[in-house]
MIBAKOL-878740 format. One line per field, with one value per residue (C-alpha): chain; residue number from 1; z negated, x, y negated. Coordinates in Angstrom, 2 decimals, padded with zeros to 5 digits, always signed. Example, Ala and Ser with C-alpha at 12.3 -4.5 7.8 and 13.67 -1.06 7.14 Angstrom:
residues 2
chaine	c(A,A) .
num	c(1,2) .
z	c(-007.80,-007.14) .
x	c(+012.30,+013.67) .
y	c(+004.50,+001.06) .
//
This chain:
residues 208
chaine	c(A,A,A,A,A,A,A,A,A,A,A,A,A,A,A,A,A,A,A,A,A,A,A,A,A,A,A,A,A,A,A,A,A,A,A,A,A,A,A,A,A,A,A,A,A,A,A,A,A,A,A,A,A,A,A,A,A,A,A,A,A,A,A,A,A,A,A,A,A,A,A,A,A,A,A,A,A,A,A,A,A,A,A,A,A,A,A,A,A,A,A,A,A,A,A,A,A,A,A,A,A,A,A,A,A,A,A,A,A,A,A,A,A,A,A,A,A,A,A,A,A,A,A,A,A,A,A,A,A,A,A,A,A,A,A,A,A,A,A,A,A,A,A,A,A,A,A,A,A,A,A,A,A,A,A,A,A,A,A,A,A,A,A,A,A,A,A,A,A,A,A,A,A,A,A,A,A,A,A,A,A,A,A,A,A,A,A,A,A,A,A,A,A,A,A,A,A,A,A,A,A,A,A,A,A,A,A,A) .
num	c(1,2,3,4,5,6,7,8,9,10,11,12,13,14,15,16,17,18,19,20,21,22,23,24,25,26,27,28,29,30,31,32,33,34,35,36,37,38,39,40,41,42,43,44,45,46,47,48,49,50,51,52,53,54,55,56,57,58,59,60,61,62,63,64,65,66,67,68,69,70,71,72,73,74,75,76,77,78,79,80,81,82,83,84,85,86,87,88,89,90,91,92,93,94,95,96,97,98,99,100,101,102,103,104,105,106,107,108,109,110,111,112,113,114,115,116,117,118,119,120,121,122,123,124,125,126,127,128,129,130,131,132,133,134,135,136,137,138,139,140,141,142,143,144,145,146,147,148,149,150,151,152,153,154,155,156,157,158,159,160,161,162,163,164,165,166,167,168,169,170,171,172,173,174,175,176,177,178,179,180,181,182,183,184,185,186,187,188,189,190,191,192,193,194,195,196,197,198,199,200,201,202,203,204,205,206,207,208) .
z	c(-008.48,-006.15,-002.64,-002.71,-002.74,+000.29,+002.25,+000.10,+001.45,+004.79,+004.52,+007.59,+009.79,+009.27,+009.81,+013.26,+014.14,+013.72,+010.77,+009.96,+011.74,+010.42,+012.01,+015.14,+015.55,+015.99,+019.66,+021.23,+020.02,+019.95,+018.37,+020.76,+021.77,+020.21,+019.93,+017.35,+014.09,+014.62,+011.84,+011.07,+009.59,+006.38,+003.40,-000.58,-001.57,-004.57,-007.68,-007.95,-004.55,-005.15,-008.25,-006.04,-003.46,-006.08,-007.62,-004.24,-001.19,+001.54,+001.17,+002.09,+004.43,+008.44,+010.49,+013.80,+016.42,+015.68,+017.76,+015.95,+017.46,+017.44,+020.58,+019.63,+021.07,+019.64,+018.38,+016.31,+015.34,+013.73,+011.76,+010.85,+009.67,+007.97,+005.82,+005.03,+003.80,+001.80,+000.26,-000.48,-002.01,-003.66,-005.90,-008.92,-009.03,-011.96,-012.55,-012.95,-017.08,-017.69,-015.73,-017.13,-019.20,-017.01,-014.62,-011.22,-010.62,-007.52,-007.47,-005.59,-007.02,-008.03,-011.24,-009.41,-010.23,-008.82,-007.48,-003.87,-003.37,-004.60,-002.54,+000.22,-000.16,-000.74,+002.63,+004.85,+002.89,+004.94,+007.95,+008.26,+006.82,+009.93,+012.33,+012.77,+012.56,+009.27,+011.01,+012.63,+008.82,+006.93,+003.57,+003.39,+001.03,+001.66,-000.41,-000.78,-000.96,-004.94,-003.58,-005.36,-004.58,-002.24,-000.44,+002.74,+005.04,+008.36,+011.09,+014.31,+017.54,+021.16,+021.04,+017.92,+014.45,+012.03,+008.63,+005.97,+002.54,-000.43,-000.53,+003.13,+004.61,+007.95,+010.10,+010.80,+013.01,+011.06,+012.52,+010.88,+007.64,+006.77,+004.29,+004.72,+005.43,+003.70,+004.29,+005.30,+005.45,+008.23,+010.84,+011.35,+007.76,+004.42,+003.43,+003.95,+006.41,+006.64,+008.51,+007.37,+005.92,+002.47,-000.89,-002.08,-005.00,-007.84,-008.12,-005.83,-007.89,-011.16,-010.79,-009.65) .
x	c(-019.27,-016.88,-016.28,-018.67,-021.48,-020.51,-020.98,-024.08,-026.00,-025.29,-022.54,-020.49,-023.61,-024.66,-021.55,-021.14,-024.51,-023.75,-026.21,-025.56,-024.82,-021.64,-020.43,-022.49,-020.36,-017.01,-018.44,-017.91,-014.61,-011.76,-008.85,-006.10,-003.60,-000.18,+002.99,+002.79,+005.08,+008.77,+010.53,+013.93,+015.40,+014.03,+012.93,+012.51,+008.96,+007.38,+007.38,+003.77,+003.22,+005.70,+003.46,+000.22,+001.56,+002.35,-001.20,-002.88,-000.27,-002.92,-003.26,+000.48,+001.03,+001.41,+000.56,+002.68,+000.12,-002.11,-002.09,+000.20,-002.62,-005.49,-007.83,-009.37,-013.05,-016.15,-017.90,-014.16,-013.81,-016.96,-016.64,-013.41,-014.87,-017.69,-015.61,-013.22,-016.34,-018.16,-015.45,-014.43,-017.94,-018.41,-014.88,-014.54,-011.43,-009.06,-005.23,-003.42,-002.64,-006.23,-007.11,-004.72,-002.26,+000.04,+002.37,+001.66,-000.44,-001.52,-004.97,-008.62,-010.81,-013.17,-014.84,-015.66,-012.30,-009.05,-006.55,-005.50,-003.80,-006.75,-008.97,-006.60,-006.84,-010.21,-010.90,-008.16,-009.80,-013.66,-012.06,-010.25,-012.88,-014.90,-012.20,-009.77,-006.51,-004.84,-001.47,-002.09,-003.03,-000.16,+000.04,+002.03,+003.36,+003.95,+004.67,+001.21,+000.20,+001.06,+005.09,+003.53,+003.70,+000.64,-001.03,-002.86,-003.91,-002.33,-003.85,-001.95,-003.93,-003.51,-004.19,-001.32,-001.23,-004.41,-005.02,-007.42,-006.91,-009.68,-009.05,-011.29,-013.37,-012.21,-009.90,-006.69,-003.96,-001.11,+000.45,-002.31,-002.54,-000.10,+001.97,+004.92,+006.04,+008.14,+007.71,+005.35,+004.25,+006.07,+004.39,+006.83,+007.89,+006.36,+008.34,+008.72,+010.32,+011.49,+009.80,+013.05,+011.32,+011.92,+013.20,+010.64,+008.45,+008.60,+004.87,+002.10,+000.21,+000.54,-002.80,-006.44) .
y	c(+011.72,+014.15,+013.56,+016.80,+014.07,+012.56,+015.79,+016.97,+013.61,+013.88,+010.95,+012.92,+013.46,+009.87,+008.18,+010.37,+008.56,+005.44,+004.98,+001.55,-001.77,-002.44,+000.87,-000.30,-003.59,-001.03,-000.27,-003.36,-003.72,-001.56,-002.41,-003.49,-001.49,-001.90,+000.03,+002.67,+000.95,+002.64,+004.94,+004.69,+008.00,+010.00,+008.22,+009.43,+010.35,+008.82,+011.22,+010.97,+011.91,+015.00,+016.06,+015.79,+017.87,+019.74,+020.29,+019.91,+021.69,+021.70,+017.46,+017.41,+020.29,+019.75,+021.40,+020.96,+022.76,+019.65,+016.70,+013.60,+011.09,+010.18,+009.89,+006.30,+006.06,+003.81,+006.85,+008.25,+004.30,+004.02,+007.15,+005.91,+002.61,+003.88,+006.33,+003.33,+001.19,+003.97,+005.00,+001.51,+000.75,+004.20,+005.15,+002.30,+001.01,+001.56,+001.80,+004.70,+003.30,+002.71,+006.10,+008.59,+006.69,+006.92,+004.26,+006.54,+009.37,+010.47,+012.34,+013.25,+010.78,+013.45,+011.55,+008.47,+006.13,+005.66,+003.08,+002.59,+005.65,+007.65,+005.76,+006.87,+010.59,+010.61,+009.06,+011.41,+014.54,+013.25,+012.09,+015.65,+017.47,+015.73,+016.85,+014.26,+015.65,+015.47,+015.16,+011.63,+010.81,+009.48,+007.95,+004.56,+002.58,-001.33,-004.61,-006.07,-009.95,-010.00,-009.05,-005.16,-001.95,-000.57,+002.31,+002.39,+005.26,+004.63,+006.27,+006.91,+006.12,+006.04,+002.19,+002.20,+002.56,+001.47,+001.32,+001.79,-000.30,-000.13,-003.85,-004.60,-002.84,-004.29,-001.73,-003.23,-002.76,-002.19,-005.95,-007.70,-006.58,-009.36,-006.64,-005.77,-001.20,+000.06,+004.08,+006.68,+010.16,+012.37,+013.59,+016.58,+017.92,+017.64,+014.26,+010.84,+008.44,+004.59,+002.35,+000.35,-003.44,-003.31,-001.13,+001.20,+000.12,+002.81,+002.75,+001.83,+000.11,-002.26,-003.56,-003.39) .
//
């Protein structure tokens, strides 16, 4: 499986349409609006993340004509939703050791298996690919319920920062995901910055 099947079945056009009624339930209610989560000066990147970019330069590159945010109405929320949840219930999920052999790597899940920062990339590659910008797209890694290292997609909105996490399906504002940032993707330069709650785990994930 590549994400090449997603767009082959019509996975973009039907998630635009609200094909299902989990993406239907998004309309009623918009997340609420919160204050965007607040940087606090450059941070290191991850060494897997500097071999992606790397391999893949367009996944990391920004592109500073875009807009940073992300206009936030029911019909952009439930394509954002429904990507999160197919994506989610498509990719099988395996660590990086099992995967490549390996303690990190960073990749496209293009054979059907990743862990969460695969799931990740997959799912900003079809939201920008559906014309979201890429820009208000950052990869970020926090300290998950297990005290481990973890990546979400964080999405910056106009009604604050969201995120997308292969372990729900359930949007979140970044408040209530109950994890605690550590650092994120710039929005300005190809690099990282603090968001100044904890020291950087080496890897972003030890286990499925």
């Amino acid at each position: 499986m590549s994400f090449k099947t997603f767009l082959g079945a019509g996975f973009i056009a039907a998630t635009v349409l609200f094909g299902g009624a989990a993406d239907a339930q998004t309309l009623a209610s918009l997340p609420r609006s919160e204050s965007p989560i607040a940087s606090v000066g450059e941070a290191r990147p991850l060494p897997a993340w500097s071999a992606f970019c790397h391999s893949y330069p367009a996944e990391c590159a920004v592109d500073r004509t875009e807009v940073a945010t992300v206009t936030l109405s029911p019909k952009t929320m439930a394509l954002i939703a429904s990507v999160n949840r197919q994506v989610n219930g498509t990719i099988k999920p395996m660590t990086d050791l099992e995967h490549w052999g390996v303690a990190d790597q960073w990749d496209i899940p293009t054979d059907g298996a990743g862990d969460c920062e695969d799931f990740q990339l997959l799912k900003r590659k079809l939201l920008a690919e559906a014309g979201l910008p890429r820009r208000a797209m950052r990869m970020t890694v926090v300290i998950d319920e297990k005290n481990e290292g973890h990546a979400v997609l964080m999405i910056r909105t106009d009604r604050g920062d969201i995120t997308l996490d292969n372990k729900t399906d359930a949007v979140l504002p970044w408040a209530d995901t109950g994890y605690t940032f550590v650092k994120r993707e710039s929005q300005d330069v190809v690099g990282w910055v603090s968001l100044g709650r904890a020291v950087s785990p080496i890897v972003t994930a030890k286990s499925r």
